[in-house]
N, C-alpha and C positions, 0 to 999 in steps of 0.2 A: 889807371886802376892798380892797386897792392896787388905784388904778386908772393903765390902763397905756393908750396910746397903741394904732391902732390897727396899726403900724409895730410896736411893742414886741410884743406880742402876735401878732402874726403871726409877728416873729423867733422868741421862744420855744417854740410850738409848731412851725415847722418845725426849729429844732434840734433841737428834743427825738424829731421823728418823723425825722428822717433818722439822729438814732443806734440810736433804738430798732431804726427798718431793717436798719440796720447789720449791728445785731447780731443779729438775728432771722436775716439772712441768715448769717453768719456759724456760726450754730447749724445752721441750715435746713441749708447743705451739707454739713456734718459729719455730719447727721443721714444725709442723704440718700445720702452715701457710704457710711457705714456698713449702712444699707439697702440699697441695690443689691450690696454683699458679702459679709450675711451673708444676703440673701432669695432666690429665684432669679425671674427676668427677669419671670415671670409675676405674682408679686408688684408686681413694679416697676407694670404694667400697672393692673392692678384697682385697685390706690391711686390710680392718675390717673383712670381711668375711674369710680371711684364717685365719686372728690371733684369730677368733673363733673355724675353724676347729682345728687348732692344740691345743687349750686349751682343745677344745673335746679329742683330742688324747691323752693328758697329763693329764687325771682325773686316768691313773691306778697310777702315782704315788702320788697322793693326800690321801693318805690311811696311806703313811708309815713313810711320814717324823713326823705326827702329833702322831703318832703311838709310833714310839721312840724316839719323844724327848719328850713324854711324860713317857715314861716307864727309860730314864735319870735321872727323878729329885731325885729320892730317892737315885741311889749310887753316886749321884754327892754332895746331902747332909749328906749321909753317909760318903764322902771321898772314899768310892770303886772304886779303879782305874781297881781291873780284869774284875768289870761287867761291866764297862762304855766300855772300850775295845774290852767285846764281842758282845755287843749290836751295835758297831761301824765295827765291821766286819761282823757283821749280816745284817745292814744298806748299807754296802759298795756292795755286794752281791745281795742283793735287786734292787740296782740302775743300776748296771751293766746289770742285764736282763730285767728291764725296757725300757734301752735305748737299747736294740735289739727289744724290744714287739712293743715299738715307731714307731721306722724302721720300722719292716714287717709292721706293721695293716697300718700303715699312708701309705706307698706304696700302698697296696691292692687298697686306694681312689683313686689314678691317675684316670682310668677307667671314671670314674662316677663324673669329675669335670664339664664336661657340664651339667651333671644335676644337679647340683646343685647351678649354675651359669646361670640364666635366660637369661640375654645379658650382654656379658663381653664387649660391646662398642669397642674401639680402644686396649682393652688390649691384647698384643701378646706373644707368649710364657708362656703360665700357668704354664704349665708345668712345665717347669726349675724352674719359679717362687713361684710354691707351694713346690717342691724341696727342694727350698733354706730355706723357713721357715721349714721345717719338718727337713734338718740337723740344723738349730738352736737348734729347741728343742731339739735332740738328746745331741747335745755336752753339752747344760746347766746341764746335769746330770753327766757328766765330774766331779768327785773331789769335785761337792756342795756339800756333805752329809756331809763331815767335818765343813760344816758351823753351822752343828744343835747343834756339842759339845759346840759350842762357847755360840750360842745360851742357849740352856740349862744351863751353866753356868751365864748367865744374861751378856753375852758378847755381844751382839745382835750389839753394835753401834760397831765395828770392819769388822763385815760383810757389815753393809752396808754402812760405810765406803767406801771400797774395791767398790762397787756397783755403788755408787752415782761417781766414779770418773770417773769408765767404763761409765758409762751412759752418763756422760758429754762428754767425748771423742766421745761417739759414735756419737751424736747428731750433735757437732760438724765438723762431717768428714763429716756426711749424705749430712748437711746442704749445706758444699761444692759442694760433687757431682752434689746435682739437681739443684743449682743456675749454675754453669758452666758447667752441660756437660746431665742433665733432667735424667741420666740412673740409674731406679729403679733396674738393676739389681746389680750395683756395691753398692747400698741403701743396699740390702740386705746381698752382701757378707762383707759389714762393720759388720752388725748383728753379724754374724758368729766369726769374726775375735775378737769382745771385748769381747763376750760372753766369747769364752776359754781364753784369757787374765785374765779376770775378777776371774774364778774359778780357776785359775793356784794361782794366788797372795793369793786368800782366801785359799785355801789348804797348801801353805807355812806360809803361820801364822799359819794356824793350827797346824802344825808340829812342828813348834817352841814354841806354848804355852802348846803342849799337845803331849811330841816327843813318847808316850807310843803308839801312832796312827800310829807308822811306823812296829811296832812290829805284829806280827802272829802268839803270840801262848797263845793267850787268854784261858781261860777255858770254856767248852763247858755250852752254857745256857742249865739248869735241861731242862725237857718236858715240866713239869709244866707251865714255865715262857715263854717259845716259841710257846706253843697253848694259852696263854694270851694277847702273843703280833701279834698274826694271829687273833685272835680273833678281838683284839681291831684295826688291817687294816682291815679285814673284815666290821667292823664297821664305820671305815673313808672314806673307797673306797664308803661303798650304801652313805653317807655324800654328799662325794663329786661328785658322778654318780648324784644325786640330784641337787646339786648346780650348777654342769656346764649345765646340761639341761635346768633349768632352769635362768639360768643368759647369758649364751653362745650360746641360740639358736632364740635371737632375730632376728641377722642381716642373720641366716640360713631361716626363715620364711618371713622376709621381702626380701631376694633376691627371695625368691620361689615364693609368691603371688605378690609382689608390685613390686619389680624389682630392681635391684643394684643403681640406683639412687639415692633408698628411704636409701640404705645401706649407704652411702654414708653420708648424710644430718644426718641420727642417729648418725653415725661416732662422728661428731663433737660436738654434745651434751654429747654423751657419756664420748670424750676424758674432757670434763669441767666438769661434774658429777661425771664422774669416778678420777680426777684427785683430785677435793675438798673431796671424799669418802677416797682416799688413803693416803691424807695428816693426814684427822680427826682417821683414822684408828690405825696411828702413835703411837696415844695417848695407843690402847690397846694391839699391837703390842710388845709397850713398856715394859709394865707390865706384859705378858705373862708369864716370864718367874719366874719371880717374884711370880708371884701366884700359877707357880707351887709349889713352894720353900715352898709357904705360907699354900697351900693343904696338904702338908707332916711332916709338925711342928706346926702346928697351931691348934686350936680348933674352930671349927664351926662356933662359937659364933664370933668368931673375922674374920673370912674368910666373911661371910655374911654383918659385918659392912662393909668392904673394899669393897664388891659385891656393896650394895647400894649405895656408893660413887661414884664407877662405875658408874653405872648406872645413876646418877643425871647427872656426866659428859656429859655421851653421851646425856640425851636430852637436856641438854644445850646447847652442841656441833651441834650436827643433827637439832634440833627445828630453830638455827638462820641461821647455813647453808641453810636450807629450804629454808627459807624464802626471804633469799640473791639470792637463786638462782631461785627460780619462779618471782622475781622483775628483774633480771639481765640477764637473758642469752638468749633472746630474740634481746636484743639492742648489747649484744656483740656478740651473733653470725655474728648481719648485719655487723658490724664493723668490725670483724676479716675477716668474709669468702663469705659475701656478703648477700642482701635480700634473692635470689634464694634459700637460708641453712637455715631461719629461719621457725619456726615449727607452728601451730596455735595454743592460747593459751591453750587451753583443754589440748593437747596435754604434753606439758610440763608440766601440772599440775601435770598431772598422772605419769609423769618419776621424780619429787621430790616426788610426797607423795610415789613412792616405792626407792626412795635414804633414806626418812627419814626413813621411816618403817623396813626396809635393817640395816640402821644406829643405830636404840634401839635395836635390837637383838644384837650389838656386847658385851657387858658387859655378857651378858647372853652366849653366844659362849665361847668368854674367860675363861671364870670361868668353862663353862662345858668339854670343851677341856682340862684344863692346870689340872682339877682334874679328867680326865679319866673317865666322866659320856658318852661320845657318842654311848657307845654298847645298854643305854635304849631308844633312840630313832631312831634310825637308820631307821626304816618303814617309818617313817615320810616323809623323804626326798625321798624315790621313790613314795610314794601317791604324796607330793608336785609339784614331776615332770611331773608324770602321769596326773593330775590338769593342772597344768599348759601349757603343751603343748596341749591338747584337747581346754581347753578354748581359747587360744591363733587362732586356728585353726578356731575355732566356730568365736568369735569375728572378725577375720581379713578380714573374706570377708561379713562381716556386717560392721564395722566397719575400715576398712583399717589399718592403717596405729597403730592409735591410740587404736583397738583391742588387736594389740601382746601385747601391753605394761600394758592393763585392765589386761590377761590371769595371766601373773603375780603377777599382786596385788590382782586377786581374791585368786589366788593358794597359795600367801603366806599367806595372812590372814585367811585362811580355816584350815591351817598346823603351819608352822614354829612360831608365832606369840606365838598360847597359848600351843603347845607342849613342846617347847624349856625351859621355866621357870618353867614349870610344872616336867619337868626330873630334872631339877638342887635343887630345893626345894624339891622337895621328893626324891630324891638320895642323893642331893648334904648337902643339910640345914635339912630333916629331920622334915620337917614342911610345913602347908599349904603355897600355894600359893597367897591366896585373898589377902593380903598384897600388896604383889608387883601389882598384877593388879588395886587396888584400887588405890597406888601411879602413873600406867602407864597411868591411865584417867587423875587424876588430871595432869598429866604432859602436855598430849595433849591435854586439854581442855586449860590450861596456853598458850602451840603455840600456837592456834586456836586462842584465843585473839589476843595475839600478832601479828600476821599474817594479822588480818582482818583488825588491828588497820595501820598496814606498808602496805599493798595494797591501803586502803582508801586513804591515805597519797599521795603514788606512786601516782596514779591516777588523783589528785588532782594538787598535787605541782609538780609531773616528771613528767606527762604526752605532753606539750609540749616543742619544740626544736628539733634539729636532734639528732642524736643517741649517739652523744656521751653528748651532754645537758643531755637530760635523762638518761644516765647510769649514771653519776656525780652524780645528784639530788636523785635519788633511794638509791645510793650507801649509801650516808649519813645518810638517811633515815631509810635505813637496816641495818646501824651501829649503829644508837641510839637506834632508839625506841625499838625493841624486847630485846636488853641487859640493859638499864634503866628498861623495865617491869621487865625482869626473876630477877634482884638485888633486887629490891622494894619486889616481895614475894618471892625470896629466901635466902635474906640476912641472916638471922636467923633460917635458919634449919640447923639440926645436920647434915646436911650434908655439908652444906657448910663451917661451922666451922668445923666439922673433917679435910677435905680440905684443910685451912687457915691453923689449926693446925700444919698439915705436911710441907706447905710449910714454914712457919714460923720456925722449925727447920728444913727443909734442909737450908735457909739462914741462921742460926744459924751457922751452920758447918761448912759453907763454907768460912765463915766470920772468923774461927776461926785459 
């Protein structure tokens, strides 16, 4: 196989995952449109709320995939084929009783779907219908674990590859059913049917880039190295026990207090927040694997430039997405899904300043993930959650609607904000922190500008015309002004010439 840079390789997988994004989204709201018009409200509802419950269900495997593709990068950069091997039948083993643990616990819920569901409106057969997402998840563990060798290799655009084509397919079949025949149940068993498509195809590439993965007789991991890597799931499981309570228990509180309606109307924000979040994500997604590579050959000194690079990214990334979408998603909600779906302003304020807040933590995740720093913060994330869910509860019947979403932004800012930089600098870099918080103001203080200067704007010049007048007008607005600011003062920082640097010889190479 070509062997590529670890710059080249970074670029290709973030291309390849910010199109696949693309177009995933692209499908996704077409899908989602068409769903909200030919299903009625309560529909809209239950599909956000079960694909919360089953994310709850699927946080025991969130421990392990991060676990060993992290514990990969060194005999993958050694060349050690017996340890990649046994780490991969370690892996294979792990998934298999996951997707039994899935099964049983996610059954046990049957029971107790009425409580959990305030008024399911016209929605009939839960049952089967919670069923069917709970065998989806089962089967996505089907064969994926071969995708993290790829992965771990800095193969990442192969997988999703594979992903993005399923995804299209899927969308398109959906699409069919509810425009001719309205029947969510056959919506769901398409689900089912691309998902093992999707991991059958990934696993046969696997086998063919890596045929040692068909083989059984690995050499057994020391002790040593098997209570380090239980260790470090132990560490990713409290991670991610944290994160999905916290991220995944929005539309569980809003169906309990406010009522599936409200589930419903967050639905659709979510699906455009969440969809701009997964695209910009691409970007670190990309490099993951790359910085592992860079953890285990590199010196500190050069891992920490590349860290701040990062990181300038994301808030230049995060800071104009913001702002794009506290001007924007207002006038395209009424346009896509109607007035009834749009939210009052406050409201959305507070679901971008925790999109953007969410969004400068990933540079600092990355780099602590892909160098195996998550066993010193691990408490974090169950304080954050424990926060969060109390606040969420406090606020929501003071505050409704727009409470759940404060509970959040109190809980991460109390936690994840100044923890998370602080593990990675004193684990990771081996030096204070006040650096990077010092650059993390000026950064915010730069949106902050920017922001007030593109609201002003909005306000002024988009404020009248119907919906789509004003989204045109903002749109532009939210194109110049904040990326004219961030160039003017950050043209000339080393960071952006580091940047330049890199990209100027990957088009070198490529040219060549």
């Amino acid at each position: 196989m070509e062997t590529k840079t670890r710059t080249e390789y970074s670029a290709r997988n973030t291309t390849v995952a910010l199109l696949s994004r693309l177009t995933a989204i692209a499908m996704g709201y077409l899908l989602r449109v068409v769903f909200t018009h030919t299903l009625s409200e309560s529909y809209v509802g239950v599909n956000g709320l079960f694909v919360d419950i089953i994310q709850v269900l699927s946080l025991s495997e969130m421990g392990v995939g991060t676990a060993i593709t992290f514990a990969l990068y060194r005999p993958i950069a050694e060349g050690d084929k017996e340890k990649q091997k046994a780490l991969m039948l370690l892996f294979r083993k792990f998934y298999r009783a996951l997707a039994v643990i899935v099964a049983a616990v996610g059954s046990l819920l049957i029971p107790f779907l009425d409580v959990l569901i305030k008024d399911h409106g016209d929605v009939d057969r839960l049952t089967l219908i919670y069923m069917l997402y709970l065998v989806n998840t089962v089967c996505s563990y089907l064969l994926i674990y071969k995708k993290s060798l790829m992965d771990a290799n800095q193969l990442l655009y192969i997988g999703i590859f594979y992903q993005t084509m399923s995804w299209a397919l899927q969308d398109v079949l959906q699409i069919i059913v509810l425009v001719f025949w309205h029947n969510f149940i056959a919506f769901l068993l398409i689900n089912i049917v691309t998902t093992v498509f999707c991991n059958v195809c990934i696993s046969i590439r696997a086998d063919r880039l890596y045929p040692y993965l068909r083989e059984n007789d690995a050499p057994a991991l020391s002790v040593q190295e098997r209570k380090k890597i239980f260790a470090n799931i132990r560490a990713m499981l409290m991670h991610k026990v944290g994160a999905v309570i916290v991220n995944n228990t929005d539309n569980l509180l809003l169906s309990a207090f406010v009522g599936l309606a409200s589930v419903g109307g967050y639905s659709n924000y979510y699906l455009l927040i969440g969809s701009v979040c997964q695209v910009l994500n691409q970007v670190y997604q990309g490099i993951t694997a790359s910085v592992g590579n860079l953890g285990v050959t590199e010196d500190e000194g050069h891992i920490r430039q590349v860290f701040e690079a990062a990181f300038f990214i994301g808030q230049w990334m995060y800071g104009f997405a913001f702002i794009c979408l506290y001007e924007l998603l207002n006038p395209f909600i009424e346009i896509s899904f109607g007035r009834q779906y749009v939210f009052p302003k406050v409201t959305v304020f507070v679901l971008c300043v925790n999109f953007f807040l969410n969004g400068m933590r990933n540079a600092t995740l990355t780099f602590r993930d892909s160098m195996g720093l998550f066993w010193y913060d691990r408490h974090k994330a169950i304080a954050e959650a424990v926060l969060n869910l109390g606040l969420s509860v406090l606020l929501v019947n003071w505050l409704g609607m727009t409470g759940v979403f404060l509970g959040t932004l109190f809980s991460m800012t109390l936690t994840s904000l100044w923890v998370e930089p602080y593990v990675l600098y004193k684990h990771g870099f081996h030096q204070s922190c006040s650096a990077y918080f010092l650059r993390y103001f000026l950064y915010v203080a730069a949106i902050g500008i920017a922001w007030y200067a593109t609201d002003w704007l909005c306000r002024g010049l988009g404020a009248g015309g119907g919906p789509w007048q004003i989204l045109l007008v903002r749109l532009f607005i939210c194109l110049v002004v904040p990326n004219t600011w961030f160039f003017a003062i950050y043209g000339r920082s080393k960071e952006f010439r580091f940047l330049l640097g890199k990209a100027k010889s990957l088009a070198k190479k490529r040219c060549l």
